[in-house]
C-alpha positions in Angstrom: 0.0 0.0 0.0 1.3 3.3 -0.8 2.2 4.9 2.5 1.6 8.6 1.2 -2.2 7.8 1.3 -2.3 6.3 4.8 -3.4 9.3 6.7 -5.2 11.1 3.8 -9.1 11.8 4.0 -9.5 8.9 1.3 -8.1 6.7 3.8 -10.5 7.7 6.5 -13.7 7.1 3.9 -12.0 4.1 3.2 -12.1 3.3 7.2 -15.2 4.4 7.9 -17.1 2.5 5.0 -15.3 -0.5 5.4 -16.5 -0.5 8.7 -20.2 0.8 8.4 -20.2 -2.3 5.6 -18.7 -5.1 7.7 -21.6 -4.2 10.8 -24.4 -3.5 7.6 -23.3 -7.2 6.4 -23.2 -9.1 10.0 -26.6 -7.0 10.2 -27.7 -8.7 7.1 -26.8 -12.1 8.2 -28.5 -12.4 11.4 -31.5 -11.1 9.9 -31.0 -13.4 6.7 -30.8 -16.4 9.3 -33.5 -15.3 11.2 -35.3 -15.9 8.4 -34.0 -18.9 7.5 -34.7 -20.3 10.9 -38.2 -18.6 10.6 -39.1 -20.8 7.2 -37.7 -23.9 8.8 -40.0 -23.3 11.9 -42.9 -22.8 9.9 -43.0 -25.7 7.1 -41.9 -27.8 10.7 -45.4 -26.4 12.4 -47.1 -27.3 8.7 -46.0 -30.7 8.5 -46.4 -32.1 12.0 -49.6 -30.3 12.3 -51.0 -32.3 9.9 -51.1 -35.6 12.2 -53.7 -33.5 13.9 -55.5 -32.5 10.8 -54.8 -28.8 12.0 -54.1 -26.1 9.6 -53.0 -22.4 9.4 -53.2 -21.5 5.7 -51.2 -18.3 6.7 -47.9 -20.2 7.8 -47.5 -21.3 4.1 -47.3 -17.2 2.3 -45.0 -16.2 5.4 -42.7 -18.7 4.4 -42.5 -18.1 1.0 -42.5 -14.3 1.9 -39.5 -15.5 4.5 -37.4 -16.8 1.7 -37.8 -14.0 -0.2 -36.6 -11.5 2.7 -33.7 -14.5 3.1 -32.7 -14.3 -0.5 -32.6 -10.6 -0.7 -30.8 -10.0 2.3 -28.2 -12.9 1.6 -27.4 -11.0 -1.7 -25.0 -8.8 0.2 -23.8 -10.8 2.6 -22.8 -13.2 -0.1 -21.0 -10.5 -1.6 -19.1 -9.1 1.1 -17.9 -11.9 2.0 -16.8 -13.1 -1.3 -19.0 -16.3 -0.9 -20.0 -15.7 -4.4 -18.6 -18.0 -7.2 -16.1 -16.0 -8.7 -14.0 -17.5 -12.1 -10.4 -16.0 -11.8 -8.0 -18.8 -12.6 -7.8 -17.5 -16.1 -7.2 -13.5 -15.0 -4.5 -15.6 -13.1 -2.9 -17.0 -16.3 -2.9 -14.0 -18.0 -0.4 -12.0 -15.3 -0.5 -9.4 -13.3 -1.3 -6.7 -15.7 -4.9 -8.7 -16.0 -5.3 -9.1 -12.5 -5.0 -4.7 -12.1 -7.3 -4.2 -15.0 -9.9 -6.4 -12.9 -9.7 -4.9 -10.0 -11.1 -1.7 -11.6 -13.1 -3.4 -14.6 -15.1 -5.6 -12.1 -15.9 -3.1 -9.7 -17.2 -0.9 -12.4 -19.3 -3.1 -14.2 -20.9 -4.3 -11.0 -21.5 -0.8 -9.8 -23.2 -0.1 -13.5 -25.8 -3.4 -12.7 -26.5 -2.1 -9.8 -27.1 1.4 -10.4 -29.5 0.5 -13.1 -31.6 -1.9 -10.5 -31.4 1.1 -8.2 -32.5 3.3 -10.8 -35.7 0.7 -11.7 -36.6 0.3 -7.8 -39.0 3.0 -8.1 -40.6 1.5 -11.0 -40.4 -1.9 -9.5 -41.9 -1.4 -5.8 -44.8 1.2 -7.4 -45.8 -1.7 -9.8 -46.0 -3.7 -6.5 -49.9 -3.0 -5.6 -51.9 -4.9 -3.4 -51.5 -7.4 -0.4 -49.5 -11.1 -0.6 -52.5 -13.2 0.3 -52.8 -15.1 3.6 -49.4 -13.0 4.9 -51.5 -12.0 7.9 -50.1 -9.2 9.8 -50.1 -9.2 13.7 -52.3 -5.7 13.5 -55.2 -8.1 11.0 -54.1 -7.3 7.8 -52.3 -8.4 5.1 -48.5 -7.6 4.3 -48.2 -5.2 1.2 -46.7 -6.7 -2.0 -43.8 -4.0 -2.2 -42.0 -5.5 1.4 -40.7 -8.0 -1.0 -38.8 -5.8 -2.7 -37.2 -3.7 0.0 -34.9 -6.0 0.5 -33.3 -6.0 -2.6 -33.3 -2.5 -3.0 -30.8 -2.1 0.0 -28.4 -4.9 -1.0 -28.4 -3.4 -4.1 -27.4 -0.4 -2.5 -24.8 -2.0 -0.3 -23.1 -3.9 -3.1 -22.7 -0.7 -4.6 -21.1 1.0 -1.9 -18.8 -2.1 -1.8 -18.0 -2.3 -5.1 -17.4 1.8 -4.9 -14.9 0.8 -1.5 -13.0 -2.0 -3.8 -12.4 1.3 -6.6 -10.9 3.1 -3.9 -8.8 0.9 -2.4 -7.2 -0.3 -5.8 -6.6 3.3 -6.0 -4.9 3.4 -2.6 -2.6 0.6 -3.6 -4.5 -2.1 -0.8 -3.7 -5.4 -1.6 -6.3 -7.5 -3.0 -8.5 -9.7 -0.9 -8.3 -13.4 -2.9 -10.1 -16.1 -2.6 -8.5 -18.6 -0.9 -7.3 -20.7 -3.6 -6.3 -18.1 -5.7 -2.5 -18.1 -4.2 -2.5 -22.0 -5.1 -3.6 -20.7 -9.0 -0.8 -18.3 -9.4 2.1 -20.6 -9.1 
């Protein structure tokens, strides 16, 4: 890392959103597994509640609603974490002057994806009209159909922060953070 930039301004962004993006992504998770643990719980209830011939039609939608909130939550968590399936051997074999161009190229393009499902979220949650039937509220009614969406719409956002954080610090001169195997690739 270039040792000018170290105490720069640029560094502290760098700081700051690395950190406000490592608590936004253990955020993510816990809520992400909540609702994991929420959809097991449920299709449990459904299942063995049927030896009784008892059934709640509404624990069916909130699971499906669950895995949707699961989904859409995971989506930046798998990305922060680089849990994502990522094809590098051949940037590998091409050298070093590949590996740079990626590091800007890939943040770039991501950031361009993203922006343009940002841009759409408007678009996408006003098209979202009416309830998600039998996702029964604890107040009576039903859950609206643009709660699935909201999800997304901050991942989105958080993936391009991150992807906005990975610009800078190629800029800084940070080291890259591999994959695992990617040191056994290079050799």
């Amino acid at each position: 890392m270039d040792n000018k930039n170290q105490n720069g301004p640029l560094f502290s962004v760098v700081h700051y959103l690395d950190v406000f993006l490592d608590k936004s992504c253990f955020v993510f998770l816990l809520i992400a597994n909540l609702c994991l643990g929420l959809m097991l719980v449920g299709t449990f209830a459904t299942i063995f509640l049927r030896l009784f011939t008892i059934s709640f039609y509404w624990i069916w939608p909130w699971t499906m609603q669950f895995f949707v909130w699961m989904t859409f939550f995971g989506f930046f968590v798998v990305y922060r974490l680089g849990k994502d399936i990522v094809v590098d051997f051949l940037v590998f074999k091409l050298g070093p002057k590949a590996v740079l161009i990626t590091r800007y190229l890939v943040p770039i393009l991501i950031m361009t994806i993203m922006g343009f499902i940002l841009k759409e979220m408007p678009v996408i949650i006003s098209s979202q009209v009416g309830v998600i039937d039998g996702v029964i509220t604890p107040w009576g009614g039903e859950l609206e159909r643009y709660t699935l969406s909201i999800p997304l719409g901050i991942s989105c956002l958080l993936i391009f922060m991150n992807s906005f954080l990975e610009l800078i610090k190629a800029y800084l001169g940070f080291p890259e953070t591999l994959p695992s195997h990617s040191s056994e690739l290079e050799s």
